[in-house]
C-alpha positions in Angstrom: 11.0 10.0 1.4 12.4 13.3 0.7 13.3 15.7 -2.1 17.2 16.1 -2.2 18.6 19.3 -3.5 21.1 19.6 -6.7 24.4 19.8 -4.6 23.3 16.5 -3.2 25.7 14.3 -5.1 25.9 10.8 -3.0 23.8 9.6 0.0 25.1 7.2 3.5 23.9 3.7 2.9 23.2 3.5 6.7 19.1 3.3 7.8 18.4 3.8 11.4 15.4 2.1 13.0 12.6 3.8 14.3 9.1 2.8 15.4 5.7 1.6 13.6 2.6 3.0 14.8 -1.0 1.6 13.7 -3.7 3.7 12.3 -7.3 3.8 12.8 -9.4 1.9 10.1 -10.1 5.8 8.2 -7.8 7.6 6.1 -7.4 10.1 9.4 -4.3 12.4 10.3 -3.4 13.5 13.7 -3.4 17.2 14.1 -1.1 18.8 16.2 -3.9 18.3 19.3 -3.7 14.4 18.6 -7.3 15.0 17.0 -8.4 13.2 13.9 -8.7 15.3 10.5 -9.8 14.0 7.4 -6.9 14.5 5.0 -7.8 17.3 2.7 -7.4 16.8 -1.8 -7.2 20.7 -1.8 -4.6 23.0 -3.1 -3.0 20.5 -5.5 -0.7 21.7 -8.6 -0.1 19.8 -12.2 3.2 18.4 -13.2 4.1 16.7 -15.9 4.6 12.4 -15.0 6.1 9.8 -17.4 4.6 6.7 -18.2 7.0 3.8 -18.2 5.5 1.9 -20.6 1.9 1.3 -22.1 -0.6 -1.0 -20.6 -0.8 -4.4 -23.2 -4.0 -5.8 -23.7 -5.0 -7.9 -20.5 -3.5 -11.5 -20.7 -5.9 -15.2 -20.1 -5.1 -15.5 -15.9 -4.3 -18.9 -15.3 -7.4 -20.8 -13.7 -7.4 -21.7 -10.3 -6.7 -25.5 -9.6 -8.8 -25.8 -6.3 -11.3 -23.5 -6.3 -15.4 -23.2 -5.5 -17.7 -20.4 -6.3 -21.4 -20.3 -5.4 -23.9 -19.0 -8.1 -24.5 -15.8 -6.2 -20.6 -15.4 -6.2 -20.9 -14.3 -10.5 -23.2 -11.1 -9.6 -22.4 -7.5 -7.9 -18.9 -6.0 -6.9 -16.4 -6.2 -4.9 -16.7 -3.2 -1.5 -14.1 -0.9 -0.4 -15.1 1.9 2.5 -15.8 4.4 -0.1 -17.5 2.4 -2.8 -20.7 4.6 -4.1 -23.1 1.3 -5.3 -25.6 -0.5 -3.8 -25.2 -2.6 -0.9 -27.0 -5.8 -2.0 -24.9 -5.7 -4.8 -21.4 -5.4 -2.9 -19.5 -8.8 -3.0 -17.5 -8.2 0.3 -14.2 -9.8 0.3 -12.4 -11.2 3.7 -8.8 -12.8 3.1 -8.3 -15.4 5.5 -5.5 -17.1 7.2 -5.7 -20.1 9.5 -3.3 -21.9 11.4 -3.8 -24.7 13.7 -2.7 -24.6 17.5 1.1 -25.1 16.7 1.1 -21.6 14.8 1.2 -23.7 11.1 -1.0 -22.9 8.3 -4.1 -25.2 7.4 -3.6 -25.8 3.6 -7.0 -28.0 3.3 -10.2 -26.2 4.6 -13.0 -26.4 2.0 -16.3 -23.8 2.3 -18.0 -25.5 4.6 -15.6 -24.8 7.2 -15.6 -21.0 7.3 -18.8 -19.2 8.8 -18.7 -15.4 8.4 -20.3 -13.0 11.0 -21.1 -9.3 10.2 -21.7 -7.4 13.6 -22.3 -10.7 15.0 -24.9 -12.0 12.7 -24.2 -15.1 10.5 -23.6 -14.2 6.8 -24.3 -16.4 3.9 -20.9 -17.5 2.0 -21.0 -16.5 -1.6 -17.9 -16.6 -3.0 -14.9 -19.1 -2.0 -11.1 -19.7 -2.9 -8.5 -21.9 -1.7 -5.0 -21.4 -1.3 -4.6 -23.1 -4.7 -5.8 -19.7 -6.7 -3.3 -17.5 -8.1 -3.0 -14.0 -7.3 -1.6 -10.8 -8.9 0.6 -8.9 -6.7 1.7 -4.7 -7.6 5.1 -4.8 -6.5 6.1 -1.0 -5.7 9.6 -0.4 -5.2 10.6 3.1 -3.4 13.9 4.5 -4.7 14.0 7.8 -3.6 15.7 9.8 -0.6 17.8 7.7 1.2 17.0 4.4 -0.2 18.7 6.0 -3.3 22.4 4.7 -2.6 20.8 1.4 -2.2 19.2 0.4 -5.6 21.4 -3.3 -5.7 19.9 -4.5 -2.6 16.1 -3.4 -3.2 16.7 -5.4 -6.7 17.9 -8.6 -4.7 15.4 -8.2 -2.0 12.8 -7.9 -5.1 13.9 -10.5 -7.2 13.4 -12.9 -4.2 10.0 -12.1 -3.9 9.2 -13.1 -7.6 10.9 -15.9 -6.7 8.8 -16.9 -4.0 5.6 -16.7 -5.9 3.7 -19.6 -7.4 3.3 -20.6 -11.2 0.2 -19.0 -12.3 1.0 -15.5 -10.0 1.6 -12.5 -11.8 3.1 -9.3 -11.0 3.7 -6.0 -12.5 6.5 -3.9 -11.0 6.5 -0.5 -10.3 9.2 2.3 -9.2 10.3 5.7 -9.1 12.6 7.7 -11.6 14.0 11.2 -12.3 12.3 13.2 -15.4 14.1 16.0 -16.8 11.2 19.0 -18.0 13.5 21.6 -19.1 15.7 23.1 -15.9 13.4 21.1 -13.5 13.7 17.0 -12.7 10.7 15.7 -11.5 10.0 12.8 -9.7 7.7 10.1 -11.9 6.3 7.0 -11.1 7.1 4.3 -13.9 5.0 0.5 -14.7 8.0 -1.1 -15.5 6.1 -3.9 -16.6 2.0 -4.5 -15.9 0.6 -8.0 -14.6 2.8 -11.1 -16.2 3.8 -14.6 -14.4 6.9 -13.9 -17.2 9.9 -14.5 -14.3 12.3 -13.4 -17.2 10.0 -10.2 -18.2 9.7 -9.0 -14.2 13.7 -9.7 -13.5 14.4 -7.5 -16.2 11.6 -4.9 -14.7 13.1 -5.1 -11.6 16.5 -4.5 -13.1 15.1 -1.7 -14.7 14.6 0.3 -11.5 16.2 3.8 -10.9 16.3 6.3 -8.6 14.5 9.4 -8.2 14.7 12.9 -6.1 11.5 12.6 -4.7 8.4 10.2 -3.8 5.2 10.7 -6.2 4.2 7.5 -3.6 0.7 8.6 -3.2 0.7 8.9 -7.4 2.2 5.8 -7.3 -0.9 4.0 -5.2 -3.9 5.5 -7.6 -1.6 4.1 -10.3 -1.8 0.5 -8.7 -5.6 1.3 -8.4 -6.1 2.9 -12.1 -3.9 1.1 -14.0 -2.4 -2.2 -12.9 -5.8 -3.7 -11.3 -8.0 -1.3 -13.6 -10.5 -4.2 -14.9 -12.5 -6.0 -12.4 -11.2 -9.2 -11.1 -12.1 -12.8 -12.6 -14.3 -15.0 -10.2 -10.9 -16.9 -9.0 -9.1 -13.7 -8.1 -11.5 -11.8 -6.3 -10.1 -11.0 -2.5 -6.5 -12.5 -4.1 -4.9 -9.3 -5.5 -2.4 -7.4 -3.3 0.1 -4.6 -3.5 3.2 -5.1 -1.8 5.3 -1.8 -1.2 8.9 -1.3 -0.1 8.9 2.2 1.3 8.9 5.1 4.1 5.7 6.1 3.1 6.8 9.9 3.0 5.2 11.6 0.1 7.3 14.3 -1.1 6.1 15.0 -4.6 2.8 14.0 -5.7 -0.5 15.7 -7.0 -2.3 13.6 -5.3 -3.9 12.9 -1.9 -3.8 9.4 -0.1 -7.4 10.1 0.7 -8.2 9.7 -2.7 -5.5 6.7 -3.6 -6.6 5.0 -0.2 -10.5 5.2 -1.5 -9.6 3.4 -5.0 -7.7 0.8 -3.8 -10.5 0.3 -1.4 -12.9 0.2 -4.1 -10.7 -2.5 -6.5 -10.7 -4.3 -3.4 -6.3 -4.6 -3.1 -5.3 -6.6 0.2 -2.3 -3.5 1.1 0.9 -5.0 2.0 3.9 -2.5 3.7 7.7 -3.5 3.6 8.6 -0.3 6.0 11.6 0.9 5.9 12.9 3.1 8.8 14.5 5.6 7.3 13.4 8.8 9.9 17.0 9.1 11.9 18.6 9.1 8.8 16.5 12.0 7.2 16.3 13.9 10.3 19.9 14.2 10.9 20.2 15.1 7.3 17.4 17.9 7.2 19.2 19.8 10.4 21.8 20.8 8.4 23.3 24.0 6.8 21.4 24.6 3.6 24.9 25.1 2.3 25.7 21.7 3.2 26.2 18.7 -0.3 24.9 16.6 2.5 21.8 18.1 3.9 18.2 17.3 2.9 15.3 19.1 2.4 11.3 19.2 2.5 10.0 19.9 -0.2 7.4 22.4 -0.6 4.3 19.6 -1.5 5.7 17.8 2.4 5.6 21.8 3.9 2.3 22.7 2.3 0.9 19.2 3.7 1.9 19.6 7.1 0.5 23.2 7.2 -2.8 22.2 5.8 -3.0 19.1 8.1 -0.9 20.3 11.4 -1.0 23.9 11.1 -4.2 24.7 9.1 -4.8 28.4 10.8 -0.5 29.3 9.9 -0.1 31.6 7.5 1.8 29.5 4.0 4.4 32.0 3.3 5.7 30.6 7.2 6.1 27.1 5.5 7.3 28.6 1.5 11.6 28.8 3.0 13.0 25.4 4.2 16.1 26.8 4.7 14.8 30.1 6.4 13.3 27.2 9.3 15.2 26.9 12.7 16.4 23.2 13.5 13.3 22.5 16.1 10.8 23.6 13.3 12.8 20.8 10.8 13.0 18.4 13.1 8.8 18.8 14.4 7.4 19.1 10.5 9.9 15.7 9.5 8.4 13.7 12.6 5.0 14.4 12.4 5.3 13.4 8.5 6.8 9.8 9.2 4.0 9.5 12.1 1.4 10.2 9.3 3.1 7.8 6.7 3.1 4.8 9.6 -0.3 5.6 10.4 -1.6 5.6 6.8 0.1 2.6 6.0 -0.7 0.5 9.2 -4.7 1.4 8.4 -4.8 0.4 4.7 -3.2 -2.8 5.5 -5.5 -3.2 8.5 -8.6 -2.4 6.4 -7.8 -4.2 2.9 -6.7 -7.0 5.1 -3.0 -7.3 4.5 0.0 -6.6 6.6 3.0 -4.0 8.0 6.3 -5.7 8.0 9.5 -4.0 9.9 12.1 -3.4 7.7 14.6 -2.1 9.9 17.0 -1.5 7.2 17.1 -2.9 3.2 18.6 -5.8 4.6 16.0 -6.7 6.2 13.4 -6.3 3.6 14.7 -9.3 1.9 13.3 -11.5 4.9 10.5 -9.6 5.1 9.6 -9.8 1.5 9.7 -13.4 2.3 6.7 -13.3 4.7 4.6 -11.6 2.4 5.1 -13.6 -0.6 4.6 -16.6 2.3 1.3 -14.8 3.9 -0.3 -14.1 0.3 0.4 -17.8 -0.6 -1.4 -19.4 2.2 -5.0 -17.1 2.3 -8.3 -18.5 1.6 -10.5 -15.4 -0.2 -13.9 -15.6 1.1 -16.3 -13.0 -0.4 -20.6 -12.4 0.9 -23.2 -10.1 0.7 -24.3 -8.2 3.4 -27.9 -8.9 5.1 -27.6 -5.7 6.5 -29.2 -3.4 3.3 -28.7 0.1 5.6 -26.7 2.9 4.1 -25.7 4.3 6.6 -22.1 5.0 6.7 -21.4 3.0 10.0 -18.3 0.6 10.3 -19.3 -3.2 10.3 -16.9 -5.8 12.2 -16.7 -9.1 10.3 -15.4 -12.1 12.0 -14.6 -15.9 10.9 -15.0 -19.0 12.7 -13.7 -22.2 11.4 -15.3 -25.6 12.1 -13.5 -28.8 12.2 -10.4 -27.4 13.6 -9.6 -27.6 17.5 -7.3 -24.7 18.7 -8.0 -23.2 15.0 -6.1 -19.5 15.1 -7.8 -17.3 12.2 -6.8 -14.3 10.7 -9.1 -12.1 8.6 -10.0 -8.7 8.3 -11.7 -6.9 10.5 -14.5 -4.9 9.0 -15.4 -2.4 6.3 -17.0 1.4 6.4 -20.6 0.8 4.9 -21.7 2.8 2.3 -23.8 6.0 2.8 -26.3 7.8 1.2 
């Protein structure tokens, strides 16, 4: 979403749709050509964040009431695509959803129905999970931009999530908020509470939430990595923790790169789950307006210094340092090609941590969609192996599950994994 300027004093509750587009299993951005860059960490500045609260010591997790493990399962770590260990050491986790041949979900499969192909070869199973095992979910609420005027229904649509969970889940809930540093206010990410299956604790966290005037989102996801899941999963929770995200996926504010957040989630191995909100009409119309307009919007220099670097690497910055010197065209160009990036990174990370994109429409619909993830993350079997191939050779391998014992079985996993390299 998008920095707002001081004579911004209220914000339309209206959200237009737009479109979702999927991204390519890399952290890639499309350059102006339609070629793929890699997203660059360079050029970043330092400002000051706010910690919500302080991380407590980590609490017992419930145990898991259906749940197998193999001996080999105890050993090694879990992959993500940039994970720098060795490979016959890397526990590979594959979420996995089966439904029967009437589209419902198959509550009752044990290990010996799954087998596990890497680039077509049969893998060994080494880790296992039912649907029975808890999970911990990141809930990350964006309240920024022009969800700002909105805050009562995100806490409704949030609160039903928590709702939806299982005894023995936990969550931690995470938002945005406005810090004041002298004559600036800076967008901040708070933990408005870490990992707890306290439904009391994470209703007040949720009616905690604020608003900001910016999105620190890609701070926000290397929090999730760092802080939230910063210990390594217990055996019964490996491949069965997820962040869930209501959001644009604009970045307006942050010091960081989604590169870098995208490799550490990777790495704590986080199934990614995106509520999207369509929120692009809405901006646009808003960023086309006189810069002496209360009503107007504007990118922020971070969102005009990322296009240039990304887009428009060869421009000149002092042609992207004036918002308000841009004409309307420019505006509208830099604003689409920034929600086109934010799809595309979110469809990928959900495609490669095997989770999910869900259309939001508008806030309204985010309650029902909340519903389908908290309904998706409840039903997944967490299969985990090692890879027979040893090679480090950088090359993406395609995983794919059968299941036995089930006619017309319909099975959803994910799809592969960037080996390391090196």
């Amino acid at each position: 979403m998008f920095y707002r300027s001081t004579k911004l004093h209220r914000i339309a509750r209206a959200l237009l749709p737009g479109l979702l587009l999927s991204l390519s299993c890399a952290a890639l951005s499309l350059s102006p050509t339609g070629q793929a860059q890699q997203a660059d960490s360079s050029g970043q500045h330092q400002r000051p964040r706010r910690v919500g609260v302080e991380p407590p010591a980590r609490s017992a997790t419930p145990p898991a009431t259906n749940t197998t493990h193999s001996a080999s399962a105890s050993v090694g770590e879990e992959v993500g695509e940039d994970e720098i260990v060795r490979v016959d050491t890397q526990l590979i986790p594959v979420p996995v959803v089966v439904r029967d041949h009437t589209g419902r979900p198959v509550m009752s499969l044990r290990a010996e129905n799954f087998t596990i192909y890497e680039d077509g070869k049969p893998q060994r199973l080494a880790s296992f999970a039912t649907t029975d095992a808890p999970f911990e979910v990141a809930l990350l609420l964006d309240t920024s931009g022009s969800t700002r005027a909105e805050v009562a229904l995100i806490r409704r649509a949030a609160n039903a999530f928590v709702e939806a969970l299982r005894p023995g889940d936990r969550v931690a809930v995470i938002s945005f908020n406005t810090a004041e540093e002298g004559a600036q206010k800076l967008a901040t990410v708070e933990v408005q509470t870490y990992l707890t299956d306290d439904r009391e604790a994470l209703k007040q966290a949720v009616e905690n939430i604020g608003a900001s005037n910016g999105t620190p989102y890609y701070d926000a996801l290397e929090r999730v990595a760092k802080e939230i899941f910063r210990e390594p999963p217990k055996a019964e929770l490996r491949g069965r923790r997820a962040l869930v995200a209501l959001t644009d996926g604009v970045d307006s504010t942050s010091d960081s790169e989604f590169a870098a957040a995208r490799a550490r989630l990777l790495q704590a191995g986080v199934l990614c789950y995106f509520v999207q909100v369509n929120t692009e009409d809405y901006v646009e119309d808003r960023l086309l307006r006189d810069c002496q307009d209360d009503g107007r919007l504007s990118l922020s220099k971070v969102q005009l210094e990322r296009y240039r670097r990304i887009f428009n690497p060869r421009a000149d910055a002092e042609d992207y340092s004036n918002f308000c010197q841009m004409g309307p065209f420019e505006r509208m160009q830099i604003s689409r090609s920034l929600y086109q990036l934010a799809r595309q990174e979110m469809s990928g990370l959900a495609r490669d941590t095997g989770g999910k994109t869900f259309d939001a429409p508008d806030l309204r619909a985010a309650r029902a969609a909340f519903a389908e993830v908290a309904d998706d993350i409840g039903r997944q079997y967490s299969l985990g192996y090692y890879s027979t191939n040893k090679a480090r050779d950088g090359r993406f391998r395609q995983i794919r599950v059968e299941v036995r014992g089930l006619q017309g079985a319909q099975v959803s996993a994910r799809e592969g994994y960037q080996a390391p390299k090196g």
